[in-house]
C-alpha positions in Angstrom: 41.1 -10.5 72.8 44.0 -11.0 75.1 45.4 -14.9 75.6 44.9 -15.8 78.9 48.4 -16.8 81.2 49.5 -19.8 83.0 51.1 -22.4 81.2 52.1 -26.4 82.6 54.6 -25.0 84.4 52.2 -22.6 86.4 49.2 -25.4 86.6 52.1 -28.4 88.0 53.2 -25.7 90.7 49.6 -26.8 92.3 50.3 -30.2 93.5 53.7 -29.2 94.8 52.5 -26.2 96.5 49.7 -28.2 98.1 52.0 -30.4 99.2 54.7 -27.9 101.0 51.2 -26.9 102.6 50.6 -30.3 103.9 54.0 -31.6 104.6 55.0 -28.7 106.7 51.8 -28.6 108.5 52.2 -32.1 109.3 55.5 -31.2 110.7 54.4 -28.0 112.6 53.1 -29.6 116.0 56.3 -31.3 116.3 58.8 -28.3 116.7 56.3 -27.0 119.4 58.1 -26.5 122.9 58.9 -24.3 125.6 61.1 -22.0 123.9 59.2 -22.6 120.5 55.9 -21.3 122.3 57.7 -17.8 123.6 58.7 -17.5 119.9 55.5 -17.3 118.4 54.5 -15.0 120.8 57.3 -12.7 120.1 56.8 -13.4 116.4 52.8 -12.5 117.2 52.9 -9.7 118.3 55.2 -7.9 115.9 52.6 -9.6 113.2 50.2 -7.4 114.3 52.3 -4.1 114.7 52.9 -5.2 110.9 48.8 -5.2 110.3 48.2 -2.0 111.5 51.2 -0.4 109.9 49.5 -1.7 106.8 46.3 -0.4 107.8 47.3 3.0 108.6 49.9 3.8 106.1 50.1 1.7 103.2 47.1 2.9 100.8 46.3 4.9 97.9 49.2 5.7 96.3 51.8 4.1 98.3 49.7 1.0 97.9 49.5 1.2 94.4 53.4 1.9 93.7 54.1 -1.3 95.8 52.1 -3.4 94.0 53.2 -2.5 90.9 57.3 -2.2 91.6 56.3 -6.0 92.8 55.3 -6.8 89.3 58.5 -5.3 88.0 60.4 -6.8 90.6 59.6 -10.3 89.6 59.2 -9.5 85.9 62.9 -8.2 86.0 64.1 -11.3 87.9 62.2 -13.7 85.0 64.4 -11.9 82.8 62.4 -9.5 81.1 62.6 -5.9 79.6 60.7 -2.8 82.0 58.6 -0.9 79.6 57.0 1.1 81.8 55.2 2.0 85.7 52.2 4.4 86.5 51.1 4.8 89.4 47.7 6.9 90.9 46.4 6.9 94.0 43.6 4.1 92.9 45.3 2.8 90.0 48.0 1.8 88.4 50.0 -0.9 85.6 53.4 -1.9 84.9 54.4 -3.0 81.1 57.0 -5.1 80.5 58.3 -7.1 77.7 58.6 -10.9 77.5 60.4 -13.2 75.0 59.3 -16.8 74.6 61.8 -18.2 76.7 60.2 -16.0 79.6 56.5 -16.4 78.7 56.2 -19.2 80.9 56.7 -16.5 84.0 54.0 -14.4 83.1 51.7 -16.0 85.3 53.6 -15.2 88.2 54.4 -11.8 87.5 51.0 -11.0 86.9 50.4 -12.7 90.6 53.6 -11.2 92.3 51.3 -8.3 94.6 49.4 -11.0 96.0 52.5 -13.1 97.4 56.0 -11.7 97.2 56.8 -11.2 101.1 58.5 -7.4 100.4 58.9 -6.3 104.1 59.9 -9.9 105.3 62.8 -9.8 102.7 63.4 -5.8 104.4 63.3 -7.2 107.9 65.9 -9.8 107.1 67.8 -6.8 105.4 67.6 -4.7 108.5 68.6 -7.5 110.2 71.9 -8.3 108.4 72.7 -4.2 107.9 72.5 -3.4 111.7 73.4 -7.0 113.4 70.3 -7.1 115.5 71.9 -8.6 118.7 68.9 -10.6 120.1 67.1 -13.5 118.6 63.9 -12.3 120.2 64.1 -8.5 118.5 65.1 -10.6 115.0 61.4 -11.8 115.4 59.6 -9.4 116.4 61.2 -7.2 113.3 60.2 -10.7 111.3 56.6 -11.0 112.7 56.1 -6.6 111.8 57.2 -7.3 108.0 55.2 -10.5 107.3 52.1 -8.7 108.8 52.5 -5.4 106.5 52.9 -8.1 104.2 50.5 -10.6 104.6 47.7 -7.6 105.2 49.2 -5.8 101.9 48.8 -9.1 99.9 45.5 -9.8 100.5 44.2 -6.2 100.3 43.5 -6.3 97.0 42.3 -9.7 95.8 39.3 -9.4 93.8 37.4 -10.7 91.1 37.4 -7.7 89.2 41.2 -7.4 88.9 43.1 -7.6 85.6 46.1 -9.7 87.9 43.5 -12.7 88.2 41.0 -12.2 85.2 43.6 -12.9 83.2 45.0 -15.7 84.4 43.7 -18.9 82.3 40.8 -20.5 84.0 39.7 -17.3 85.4 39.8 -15.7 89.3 39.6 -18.8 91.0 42.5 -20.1 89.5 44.3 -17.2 90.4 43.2 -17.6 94.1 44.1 -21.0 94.7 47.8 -20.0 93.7 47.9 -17.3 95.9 46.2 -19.2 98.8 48.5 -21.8 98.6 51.8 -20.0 98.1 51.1 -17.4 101.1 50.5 -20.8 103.1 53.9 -22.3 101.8 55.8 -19.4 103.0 53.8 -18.7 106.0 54.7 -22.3 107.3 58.7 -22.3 106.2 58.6 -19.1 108.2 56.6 -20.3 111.3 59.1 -23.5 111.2 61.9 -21.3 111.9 60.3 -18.7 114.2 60.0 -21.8 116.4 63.5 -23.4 115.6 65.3 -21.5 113.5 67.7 -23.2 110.7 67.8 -26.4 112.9 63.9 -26.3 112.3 64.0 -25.9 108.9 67.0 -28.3 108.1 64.7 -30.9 109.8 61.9 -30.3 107.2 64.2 -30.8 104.3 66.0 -33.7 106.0 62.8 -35.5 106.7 61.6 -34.8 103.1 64.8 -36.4 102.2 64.7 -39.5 103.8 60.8 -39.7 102.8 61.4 -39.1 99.4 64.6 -41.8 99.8 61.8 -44.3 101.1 59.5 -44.0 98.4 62.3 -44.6 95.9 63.7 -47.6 97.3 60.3 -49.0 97.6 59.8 -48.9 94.4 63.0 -49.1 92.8 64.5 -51.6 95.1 
């Protein structure tokens, strides 16, 4: 019988990811102006060119092969050793081997498909290769690879799959993770599609001086 994954580490990343979630959705409404508006638009509309790219072209085998080189990506980046990708048109795994220094990321790695923004980190790529002069075009591009991603993510959630059956406490568990990290990154993203680094040097600057509160009211 195989142990299930997800250790303290995986389990504490809960409460924090909930509270990105909330924090930053707290935080949303105030960014909102004229020029904030237009963004999101832009930012819109490229989101759904990105769904329907997804729709139309990434399945069956191209599907698959993402998902998997997503396991290995993270897997690599935890540190461990590629063993080996297959790939079908319906099917595939990745092997890799862990030490138990990197046990702890298994958890992750086995949830990597379901989150990792691929095409966002290609957009910003495209971006920096070919100096996209306008801010508006930079979003658009933005808003096409977080659809293909976001649509890719969620495209294969299920309660049947090994990714989530595995995890310790079963598919639910698994969900919740995913839920909440795709929220996390969706809102850091939406806070700069509105305002760009000043947006999101506001968030950690006002989780700063929050945090700074807290201490000296209890510390002080």
């Amino acid at each position: 019988m195989t142990t299930p994954i997800g250790g303290i580490a995986f389990f504490l990343s809960f409460p924090c990811l909930l509270y990105v979630c909330i924090a930053n959705f707290i935080l949303i409404p105030t960014f909102l102006d004229i020029s904030a508006t237009k963004n999101l638009s832009q930012f819109g509309a490229g989101f759904l060119v990105g769904v329907l790219i997804a729709s139309f072209y990434i399945k069956d085998r191209l599907s698959v092969f993402i998902h998997e080189l997503e396991h290995s990506i993270v897997a690599n980046l935890c540190g461990n050793k590629h063993k080996e990708m297959k790939y079908e048109s319906d099917t595939g795994h990745y092997k890799y081997e862990y030490t138990k220094e990197t046990e702890k990321y298994n958890a992750l790695i086995s949830l990597a498909p379901y989150f990792l923004p691929t095409f966002l980190f290609l957009a910003i790529v495209i971006n920096v290769l070919f100096y996209l002069s306008t801010q508006s075009v930079l979003i658009v591009i933005l808003g096409i690879g977080y659809g293909i991603d976001l649509k890719k993510n969620w495209a294969d959630v299920s309660p049947i799959q090994t990714d989530f059956t595995g995890i310790r406490g079963g598919y639910y568990v698994g969900l919740v993770f995913v839920f909440l990290i795709n929220i996390a990154i969706g809102s850091f993203l939406l806070i700069w599609v509105m305002q760009q680094n000043a947006g999101v040097a506001q968030v950690f600057l006002r989780q700063w001086e929050f945090w700074g509160r807290c201490y000296l009211s209890f510390f002080s």
